[in-house]
Structures are given as C-alpha cells and as structure tokens.
C-alpha positions as CSV (number, residue, x, y, z in Angstrom):
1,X,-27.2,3.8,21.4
2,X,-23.4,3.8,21.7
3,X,-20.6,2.3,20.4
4,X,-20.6,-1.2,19.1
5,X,-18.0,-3.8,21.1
6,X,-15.6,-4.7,19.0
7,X,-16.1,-9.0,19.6
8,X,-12.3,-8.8,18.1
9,X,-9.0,-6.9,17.9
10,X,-10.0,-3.3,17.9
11,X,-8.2,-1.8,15.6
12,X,-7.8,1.0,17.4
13,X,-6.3,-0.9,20.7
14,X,-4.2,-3.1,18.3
15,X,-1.7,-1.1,17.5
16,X,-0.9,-0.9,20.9
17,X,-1.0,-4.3,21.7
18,X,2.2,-6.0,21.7
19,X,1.9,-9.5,19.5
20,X,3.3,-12.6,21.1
21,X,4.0,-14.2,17.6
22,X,3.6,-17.7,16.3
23,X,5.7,-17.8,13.2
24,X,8.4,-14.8,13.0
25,X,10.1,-14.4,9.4
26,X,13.4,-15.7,8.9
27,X,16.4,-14.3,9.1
28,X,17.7,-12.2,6.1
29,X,15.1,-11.8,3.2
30,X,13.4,-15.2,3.6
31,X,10.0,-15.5,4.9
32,X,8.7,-18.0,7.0
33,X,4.5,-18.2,6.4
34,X,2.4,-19.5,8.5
35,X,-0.7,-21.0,7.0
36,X,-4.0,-19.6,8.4
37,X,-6.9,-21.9,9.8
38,X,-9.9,-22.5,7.6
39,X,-12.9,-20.3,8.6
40,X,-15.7,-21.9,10.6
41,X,-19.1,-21.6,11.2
42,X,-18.3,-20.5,14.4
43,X,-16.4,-17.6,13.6
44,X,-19.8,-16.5,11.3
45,X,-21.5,-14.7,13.9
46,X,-18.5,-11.8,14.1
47,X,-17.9,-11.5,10.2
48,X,-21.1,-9.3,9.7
49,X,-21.2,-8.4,5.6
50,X,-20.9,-5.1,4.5
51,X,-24.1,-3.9,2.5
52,X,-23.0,-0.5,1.3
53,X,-21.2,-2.4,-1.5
54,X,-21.7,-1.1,-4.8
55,X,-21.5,-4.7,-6.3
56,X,-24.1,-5.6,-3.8
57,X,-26.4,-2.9,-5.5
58,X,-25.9,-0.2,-2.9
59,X,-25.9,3.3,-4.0
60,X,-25.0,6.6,-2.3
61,X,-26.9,10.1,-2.8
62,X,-25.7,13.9,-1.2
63,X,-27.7,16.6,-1.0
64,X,-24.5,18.7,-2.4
65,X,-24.3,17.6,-6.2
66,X,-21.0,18.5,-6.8
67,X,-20.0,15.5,-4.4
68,X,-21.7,12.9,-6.2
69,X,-18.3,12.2,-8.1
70,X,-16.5,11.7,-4.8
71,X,-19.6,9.9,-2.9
72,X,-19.8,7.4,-5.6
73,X,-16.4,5.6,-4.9
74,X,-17.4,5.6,-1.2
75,X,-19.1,2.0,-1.8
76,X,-15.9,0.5,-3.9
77,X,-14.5,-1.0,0.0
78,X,-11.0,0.2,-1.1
79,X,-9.5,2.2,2.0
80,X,-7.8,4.2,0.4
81,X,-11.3,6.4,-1.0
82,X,-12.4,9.5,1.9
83,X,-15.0,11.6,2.0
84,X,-14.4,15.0,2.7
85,X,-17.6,16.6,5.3
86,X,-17.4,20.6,4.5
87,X,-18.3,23.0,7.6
88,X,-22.6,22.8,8.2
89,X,-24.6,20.0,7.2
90,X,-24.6,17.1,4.7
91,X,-26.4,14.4,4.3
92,X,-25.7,11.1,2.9
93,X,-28.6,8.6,1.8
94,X,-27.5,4.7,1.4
95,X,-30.1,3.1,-0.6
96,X,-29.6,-1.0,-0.6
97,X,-30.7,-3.4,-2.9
98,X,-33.4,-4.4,-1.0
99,X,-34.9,-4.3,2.6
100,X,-32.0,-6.0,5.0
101,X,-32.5,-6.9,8.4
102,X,-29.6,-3.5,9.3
103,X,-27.6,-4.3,13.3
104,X,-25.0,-1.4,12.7
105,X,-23.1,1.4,10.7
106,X,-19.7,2.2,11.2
107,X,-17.2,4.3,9.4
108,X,-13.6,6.3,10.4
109,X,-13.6,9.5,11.2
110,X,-10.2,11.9,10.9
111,X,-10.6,15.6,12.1
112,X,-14.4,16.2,11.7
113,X,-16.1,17.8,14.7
114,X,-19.4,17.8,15.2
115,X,-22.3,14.9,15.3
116,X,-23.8,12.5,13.1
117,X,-27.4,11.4,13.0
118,X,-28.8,7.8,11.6
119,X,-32.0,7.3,10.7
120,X,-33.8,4.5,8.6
121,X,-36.5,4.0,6.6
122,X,-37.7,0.9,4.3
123,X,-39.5,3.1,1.5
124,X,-38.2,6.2,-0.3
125,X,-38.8,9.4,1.5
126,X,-37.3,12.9,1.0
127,X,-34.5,13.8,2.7
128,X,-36.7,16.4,4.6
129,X,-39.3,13.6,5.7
130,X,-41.0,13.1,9.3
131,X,-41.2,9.7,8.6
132,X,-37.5,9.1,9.1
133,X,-37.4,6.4,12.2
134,X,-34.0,8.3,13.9
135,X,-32.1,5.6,15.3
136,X,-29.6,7.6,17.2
137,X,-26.9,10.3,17.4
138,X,-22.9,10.1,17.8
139,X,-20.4,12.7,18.2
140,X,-17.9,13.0,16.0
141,X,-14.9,11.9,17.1
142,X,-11.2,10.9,15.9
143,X,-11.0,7.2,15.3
144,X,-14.1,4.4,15.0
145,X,-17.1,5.9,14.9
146,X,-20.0,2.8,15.3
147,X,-23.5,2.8,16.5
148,X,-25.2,-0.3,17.1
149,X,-29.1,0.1,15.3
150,X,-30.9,-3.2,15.8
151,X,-31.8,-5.1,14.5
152,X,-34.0,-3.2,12.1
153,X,-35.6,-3.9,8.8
154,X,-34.7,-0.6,6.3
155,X,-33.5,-0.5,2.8
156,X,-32.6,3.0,3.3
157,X,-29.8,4.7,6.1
158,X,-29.5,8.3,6.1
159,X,-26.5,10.3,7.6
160,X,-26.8,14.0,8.7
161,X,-23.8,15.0,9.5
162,X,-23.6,18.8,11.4
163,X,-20.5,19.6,11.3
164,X,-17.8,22.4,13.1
165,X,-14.9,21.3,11.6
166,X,-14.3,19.9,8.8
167,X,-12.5,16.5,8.0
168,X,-13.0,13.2,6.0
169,X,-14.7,10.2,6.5
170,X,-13.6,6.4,5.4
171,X,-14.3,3.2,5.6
172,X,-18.4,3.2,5.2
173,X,-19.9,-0.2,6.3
174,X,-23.6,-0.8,6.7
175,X,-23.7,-4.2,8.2
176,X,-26.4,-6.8,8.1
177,X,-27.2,-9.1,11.5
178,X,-24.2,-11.6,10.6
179,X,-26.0,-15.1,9.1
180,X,-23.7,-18.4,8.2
181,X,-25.9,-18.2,5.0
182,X,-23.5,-15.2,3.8
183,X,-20.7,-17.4,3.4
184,X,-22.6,-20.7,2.4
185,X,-25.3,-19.0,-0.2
186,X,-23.6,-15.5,-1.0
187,X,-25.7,-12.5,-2.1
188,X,-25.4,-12.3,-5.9
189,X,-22.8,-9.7,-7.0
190,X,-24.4,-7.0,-9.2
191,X,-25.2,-3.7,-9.9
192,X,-28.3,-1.6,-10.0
193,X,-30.3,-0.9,-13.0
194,X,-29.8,2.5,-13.8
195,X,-26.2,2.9,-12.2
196,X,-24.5,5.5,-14.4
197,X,-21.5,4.3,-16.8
198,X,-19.8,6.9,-14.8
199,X,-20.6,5.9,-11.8
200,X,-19.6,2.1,-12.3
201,X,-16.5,3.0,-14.1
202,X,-15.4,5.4,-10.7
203,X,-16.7,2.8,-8.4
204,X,-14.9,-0.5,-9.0
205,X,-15.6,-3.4,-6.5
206,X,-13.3,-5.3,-3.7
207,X,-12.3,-8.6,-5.2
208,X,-10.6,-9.6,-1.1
209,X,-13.6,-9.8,0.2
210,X,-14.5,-12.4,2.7
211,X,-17.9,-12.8,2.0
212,X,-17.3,-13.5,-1.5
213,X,-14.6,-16.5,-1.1
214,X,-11.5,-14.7,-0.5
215,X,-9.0,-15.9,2.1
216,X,-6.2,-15.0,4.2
217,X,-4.1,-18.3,3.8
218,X,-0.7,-17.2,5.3
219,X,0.8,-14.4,7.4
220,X,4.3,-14.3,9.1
221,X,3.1,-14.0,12.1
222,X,0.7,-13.3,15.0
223,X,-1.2,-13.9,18.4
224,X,-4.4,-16.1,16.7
225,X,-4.2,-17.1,13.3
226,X,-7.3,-17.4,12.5
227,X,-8.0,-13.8,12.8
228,X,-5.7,-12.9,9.8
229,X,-9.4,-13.1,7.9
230,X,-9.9,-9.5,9.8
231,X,-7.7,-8.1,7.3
232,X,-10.3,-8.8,4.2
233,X,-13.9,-8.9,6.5
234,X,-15.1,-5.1,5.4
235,X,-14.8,-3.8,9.2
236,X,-12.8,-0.6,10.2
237,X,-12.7,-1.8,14.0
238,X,-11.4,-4.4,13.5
239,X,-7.5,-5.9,12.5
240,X,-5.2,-8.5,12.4
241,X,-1.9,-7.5,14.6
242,X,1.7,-8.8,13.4
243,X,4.3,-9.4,16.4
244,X,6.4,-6.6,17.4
245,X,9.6,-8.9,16.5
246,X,8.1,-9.4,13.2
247,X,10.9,-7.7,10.6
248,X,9.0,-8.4,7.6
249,X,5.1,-9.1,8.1
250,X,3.8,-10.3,5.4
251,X,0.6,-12.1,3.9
252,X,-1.1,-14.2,1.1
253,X,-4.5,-13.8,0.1
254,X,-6.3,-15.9,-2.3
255,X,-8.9,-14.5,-4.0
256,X,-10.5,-17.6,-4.8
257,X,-10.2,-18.1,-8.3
258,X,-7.5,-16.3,-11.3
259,X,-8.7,-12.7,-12.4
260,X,-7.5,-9.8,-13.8
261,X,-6.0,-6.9,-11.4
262,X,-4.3,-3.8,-11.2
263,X,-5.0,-1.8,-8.1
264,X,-4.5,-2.9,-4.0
265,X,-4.9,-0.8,-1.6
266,X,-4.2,-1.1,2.6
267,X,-5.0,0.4,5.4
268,X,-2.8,-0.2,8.4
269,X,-1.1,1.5,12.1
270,X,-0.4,5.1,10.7
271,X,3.7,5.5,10.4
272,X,5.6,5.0,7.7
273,X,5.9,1.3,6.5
274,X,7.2,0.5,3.1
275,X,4.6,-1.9,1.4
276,X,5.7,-4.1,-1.7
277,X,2.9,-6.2,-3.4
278,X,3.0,-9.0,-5.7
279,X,0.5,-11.0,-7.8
280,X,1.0,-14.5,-8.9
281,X,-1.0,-17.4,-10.5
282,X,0.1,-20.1,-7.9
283,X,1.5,-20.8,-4.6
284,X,5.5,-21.5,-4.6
285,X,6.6,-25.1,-4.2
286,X,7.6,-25.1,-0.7
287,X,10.7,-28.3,-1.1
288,X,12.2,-27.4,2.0
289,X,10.6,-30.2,4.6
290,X,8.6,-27.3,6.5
291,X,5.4,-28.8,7.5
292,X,2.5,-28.6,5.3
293,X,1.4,-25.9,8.1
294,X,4.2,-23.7,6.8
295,X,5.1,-21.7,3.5
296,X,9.1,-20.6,3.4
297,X,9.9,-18.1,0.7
298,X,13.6,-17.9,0.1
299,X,15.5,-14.7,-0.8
300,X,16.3,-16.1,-4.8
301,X,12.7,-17.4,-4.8
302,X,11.4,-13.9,-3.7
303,X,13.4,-12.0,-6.0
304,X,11.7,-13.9,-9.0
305,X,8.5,-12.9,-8.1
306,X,7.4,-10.0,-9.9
307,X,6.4,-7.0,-7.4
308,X,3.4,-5.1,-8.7
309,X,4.2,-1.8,-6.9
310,X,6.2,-0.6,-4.0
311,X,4.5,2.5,-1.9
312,X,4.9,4.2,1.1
313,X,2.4,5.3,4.0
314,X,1.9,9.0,4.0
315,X,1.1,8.8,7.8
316,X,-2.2,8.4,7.8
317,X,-2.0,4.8,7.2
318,X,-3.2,4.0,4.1
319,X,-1.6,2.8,0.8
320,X,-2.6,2.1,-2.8
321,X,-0.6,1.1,-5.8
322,X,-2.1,1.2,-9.1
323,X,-0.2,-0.6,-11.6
324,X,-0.7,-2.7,-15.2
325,X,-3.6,-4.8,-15.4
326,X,-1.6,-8.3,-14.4
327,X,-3.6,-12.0,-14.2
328,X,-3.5,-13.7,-10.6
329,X,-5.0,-15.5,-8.2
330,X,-3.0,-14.7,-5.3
331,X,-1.9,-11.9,-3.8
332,X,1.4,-11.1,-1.3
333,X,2.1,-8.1,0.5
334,X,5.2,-7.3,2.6
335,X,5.7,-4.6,5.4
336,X,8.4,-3.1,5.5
337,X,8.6,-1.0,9.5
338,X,10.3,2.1,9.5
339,X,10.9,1.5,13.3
340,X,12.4,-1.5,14.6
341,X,9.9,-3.8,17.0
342,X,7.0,-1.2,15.8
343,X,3.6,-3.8,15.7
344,X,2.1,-3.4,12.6
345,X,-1.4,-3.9,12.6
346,X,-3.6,-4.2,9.3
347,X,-7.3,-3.3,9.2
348,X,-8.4,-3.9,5.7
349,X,-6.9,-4.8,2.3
350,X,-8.7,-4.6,-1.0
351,X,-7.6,-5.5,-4.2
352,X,-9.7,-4.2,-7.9
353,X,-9.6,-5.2,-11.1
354,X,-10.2,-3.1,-14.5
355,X,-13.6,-1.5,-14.9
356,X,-14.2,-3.9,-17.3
357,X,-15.1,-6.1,-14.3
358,X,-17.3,-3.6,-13.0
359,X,-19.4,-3.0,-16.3
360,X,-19.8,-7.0,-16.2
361,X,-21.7,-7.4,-13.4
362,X,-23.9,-4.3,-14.5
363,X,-24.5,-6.3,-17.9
364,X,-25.6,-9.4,-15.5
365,X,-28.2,-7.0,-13.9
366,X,-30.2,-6.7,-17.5
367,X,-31.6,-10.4,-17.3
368,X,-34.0,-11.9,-14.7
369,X,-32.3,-13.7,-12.9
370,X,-33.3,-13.9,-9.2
371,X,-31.1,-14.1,-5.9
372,X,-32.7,-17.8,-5.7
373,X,-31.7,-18.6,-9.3
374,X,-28.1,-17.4,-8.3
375,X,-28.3,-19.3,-5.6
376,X,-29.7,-22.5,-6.8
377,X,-26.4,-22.1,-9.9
378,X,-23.6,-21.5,-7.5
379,X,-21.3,-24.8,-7.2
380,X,-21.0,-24.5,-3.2
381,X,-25.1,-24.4,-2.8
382,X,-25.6,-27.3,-0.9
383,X,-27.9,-28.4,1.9
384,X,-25.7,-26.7,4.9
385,X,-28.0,-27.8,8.1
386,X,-25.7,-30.1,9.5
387,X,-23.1,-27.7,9.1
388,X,-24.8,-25.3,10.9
389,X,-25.2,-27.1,13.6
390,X,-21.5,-28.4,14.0
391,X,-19.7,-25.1,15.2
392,X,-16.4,-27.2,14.4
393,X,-17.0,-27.6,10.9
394,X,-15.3,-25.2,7.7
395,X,-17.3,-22.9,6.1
396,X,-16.5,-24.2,2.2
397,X,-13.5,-22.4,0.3
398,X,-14.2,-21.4,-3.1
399,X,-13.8,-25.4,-4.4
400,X,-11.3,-28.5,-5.1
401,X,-8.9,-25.8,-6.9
402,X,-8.6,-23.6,-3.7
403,X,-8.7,-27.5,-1.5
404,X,-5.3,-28.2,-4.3
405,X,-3.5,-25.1,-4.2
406,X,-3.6,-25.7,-0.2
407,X,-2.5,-29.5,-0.2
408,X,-5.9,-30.1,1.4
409,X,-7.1,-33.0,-1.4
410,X,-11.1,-33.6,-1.5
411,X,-12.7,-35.5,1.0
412,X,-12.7,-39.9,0.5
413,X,-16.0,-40.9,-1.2
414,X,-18.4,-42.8,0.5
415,X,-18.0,-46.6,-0.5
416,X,-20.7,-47.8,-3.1
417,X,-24.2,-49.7,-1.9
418,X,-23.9,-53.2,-2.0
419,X,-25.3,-54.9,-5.1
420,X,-29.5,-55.7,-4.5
421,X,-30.1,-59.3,-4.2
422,X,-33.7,-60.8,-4.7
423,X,-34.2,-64.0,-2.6
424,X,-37.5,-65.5,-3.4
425,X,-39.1,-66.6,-0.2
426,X,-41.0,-70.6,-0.7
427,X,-44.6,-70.7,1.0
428,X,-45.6,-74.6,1.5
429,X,-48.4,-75.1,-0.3
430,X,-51.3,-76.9,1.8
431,X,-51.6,-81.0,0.0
C-alpha cells in the first residue's frame, strides 16, 4: 500500500512547475486559443472513471446522522463541496451500483491529522463486520491522499477515519481499473431506486465530465495539449498547468451537446485568481486567417459574450459561481493571476445544471432498462475492436454536431459496390 503514481502532472508538483507554453494570449484583452488534440485510445489507460458518482448510482452513508446532509453532496464531483472529519472516528460507506473491478481511492485532505483505513466488501455488512477485507492504512496528511487497492472486485468501500485534528476532506474518487470501453460504451447515467428527493435535489451531477463526452477543446496555453482533458477527468492528482507568461489562461469546454446550467465550480493553485465564466450556444467565427488549429477571441468579440459570474479564490483554491439557469453548450473560463508570471494550474472543473436534471435521471431509473439496453441505444455503440487495437486512433466525440462545431467534417463514405452482373457460362453439349 502506498501512494498511487501520478502517470501525469501531479497536481501537487504542478504548481511548481514552470510551463514552457505553446500558445500565449495576445496582447491586450484578446485571446489566442489553442485547440486541444482529440483524445485517443491511448491516453484511456490514465483517465480511470470515477465511481463514487451519484449519477453513476453511488451513494454515501455516516455513521453520524446529522452528516448525511453534508455527505450526500460529496458524490456531486463539484470541487467546491468538503467534508468536514470531527475529532475521533467516522466512518464513511460508498455503496456502488454494482460490483466494480475497484484499482484505487483518492480524495484531498486539508488540516485533518490522523489515519484513514479502507476496506472492501462485495455484499452488505455492518459497519462493525469482521468480514471487512482491509485493504490498507494512510496517514493523514495535507495534500493528495491516494492508496492503490487492486485490482479488487467490491461494490462497497468503507473509510474509517481516526482522527486528532480535525479538517475537511474533498474531492472523493473511487476509481475503476481504467477500460477504453468507458469512453466507447459509457455506463448509463442514473440514479438509485430509493435515493431520497432530498438527497437528489442536494446532490446535482457534473455535466464536464470526461467519461460522459465532455471535452477540453481549447486553452491559451501549455506544455502538452492534450492534457488539458485533466481539467474535466474526476482526479484530484492530477492537472493541467498554464505557462507562467500566460496573462490570461483561459479554456473552452464542450459539454457535448446544449443543456441547461447555472452553477461551475473550479478548483485550481490556491492564491487569489479572479475567475470570469461564460456560457454560450456556439463557438465564435474565428475570420481572422489563424489556422484551423487556433481560436482568437478579440476584445469587442469578448465583451459581447455574456459572463455568467465573476468570483474570486478565497485561498484555498476553489471557486464556484451560481448564477440563472442559462442554455449552452459551451463553456469559457478566464483566469485572472493576482501575481504576475504566477503558473496557474487547474485540477478539476465541473459545471451543474438545475435539479430538474437530477430528478430526470432518477425518473429513468423506474423502467427496466438494462446497462446492455443503454448500451445497445447509444448513437456511438459501435463495434470498437479495431479501434482498440490502433493506439493512434480517436476515441469518438459526442457525434457530427461536436465533428461541425470543430471544422472536423464526417469522414468520406466508402464508394458503392459495383453493380452484380450475371454471365451465363455455355457447356458444349456432346453431338
């Protein structure tokens, strides 16, 4: 047991890294975007989802009652929602949809002293159980705490936390062994039977979410582009680090298709960085000449956009801005560095809609439809086994809208069979 290897930027050695840059913002208020690489089914293997996701069906228990309110919102994936762990003991009990082949649980730990013990089971035990299978111990510790399990079937993860000081806990992930089949044949999005309406209203769910066909598209800047997708992938370890040089760092995500929101929260290098968001229904025109590889945002163009919400890091690094329910597809935020040349490094966004979403996908959960049904409706099911076995190829977007809105038109069909011709064939017939 010990601490899982990050296989990317850490975000805890990322802030101090100092980025390189690929595509700084322009001068003045205009930004210069550079567009992100499509993700591939190489990159699978270090995107492991995160099951302790209410819409995945999780749900989270205490053994102190009065903190069911506060646990709840634990398995929303918005950074923003902590845990507090009172002085003594406290257990936690993740129950998953379903048995899950479990590699590693992580979470962020501020101020709690103390240790933490995991243990798993695949049937419903008592809290007080010796059937528990303890799969290790970690001491509490500022920072990442992440312990590295199996892989191990269980459906439920239990976390006793002793505790000497007390602090708060974030950023709960519960990861599965990572599969290309996450992003090619998603688990189905629902709720458990039985949630409570107050429970589903207080835990809303993370519509930037990798697994479920959101994308970074463009940042300002940055060492590797293709890692902006750390910024949406559900892990606190991991981040996406702006250059130093970068004045504005800023990024698009699309979430894959329109929908309503009203609440995105971040969590980035603690300081004090002004963030500005904005929602809008398509990507500007971009009639400059840049190459199709690059979005510029001029200062008139900016100033049109509507900006959701403005807020302000309180130092410990996250943000959230709730604001009216608005109707978008993508979504833009802008950092603002209260220092000059400070590197900015992001570890998660999340963006949520109205609880009206939420109480949808419990409504889906009353029918009988099975993770194979799901599966077998989605448009992007298709037969992925050459894919799988090209590491070079894309893992699909969410479909020809998200290929549009990118410039990327559909692939050429293949050309059509040629017509069938019947030539008799003439035996000579004996005289």
């Amino acid at each position: 047991m010990g601490r899982m290897a990050s296989k990317r930027h850490n975000f805890l050695r990322a802030s101090l890294l100092l980025g390189l840059g690929i595509g700084i913002s322009a001068s003045g208020a205009d930004l210069v975007l550079q567009k992100v690489p499509p993700l591939t089914v190489a990159q699978a293997p270090i995107y492991p989802q995160n099951l302790a996701r209410i819409d995945l069906g999780a749900q989270i228990e205490s053994d102190l009652p009065t903190d069911a309110s506060f646990s709840v919102p634990f398995l929303s994936g918005d950074p923003a929602s902590v845990y507090a762990l009172r002085t003594g003991t406290t257990r936690l009990l993740i129950s998953l949809a379903k048995i899950e082949n479990i590699d590693s649980v992580a979470f962020l730990n501020s101020e709690a002293k103390g240790t933490v013990t995991i243990a798993l089971s695949s049937a419903k035990l008592s809290p007080d159980s010796p059937q528990w299978h303890d799969a290790g111990q970690e001491d509490l510790s500022s920072g990442l705490i992440s312990s590295r399990l199996g892989p191990a079937e269980a459906k439920y993860v239990r976390l006793t936390f002793n505790v000497s000081n007390p602090g708060r806990i974030g950023n709960l992930g519960v990861y599965s062994a990572a599969a290309v089949s996450d992003f090619t044949m998603p688990r189905a999005r629902k709720i458990v039977a039985g949630t409570s309406a107050e429970a589903v209203a207080k835990a809303n769910y993370n519509l930037a979410d990798l697994h479920a066909k959101a994308r970074t598209i463009f940042v300002s800047s940055g060492d590797d582009l293709k890692l902006a997708h750390n910024m949406i992938d559900g892990q606190p370890g991991t981040a996406y680090a702006f250059a130093a040089n970068d004045a504005a760092p800023a990024a698009i995500i699309d979430l894959g298709r329109s929908v309503s929101v009203n609440r995105i929260s971040t969590f980035s290098t603690p300081g004090s960085a002004v963030v500005t968001f904005y929602v809008f229904g398509a990507l500007p025109a971009d009639n400059t000449g840049n190459p199709a590889s690059a979005l510029r945002i001029d200062s008139a163009r900016l100033a049109a956009f509507k900006a959701v919400g403005t807020s302000s890091d309180d130092g410990s690094g996250r943000v959230a801005v709730n604001f009216e329910e608005t109707t978008g597809r993508y979504v833009m935020l802008v950092w603002t560095p209260s220092a000059q040349n400070a590197n900015l490094s992001v570890a998660e966004v999340a963006v949520f809609g109205p609880a009206s979403n939420t109480r949808l996908l419990a409504a889906n959960t009353g029918g009988n439809r099975s993770d194979d049904k799901t599966v077998r409706d989605s448009k992007d099911t298709k037969d992925f086994t050459k894919d799988t076995k090209d590491f070079g190829k894309d893992i699909p977007g969410e479909g020809p809208a998200e290929e549009q809105a990118l410039g990327e038109g559909p692939a050429p069909e293949l050309p059509r069979p040629p017509p069938f011709v019947f030539i008799p064939r003439v035996v000579p017939t004996s005289p």
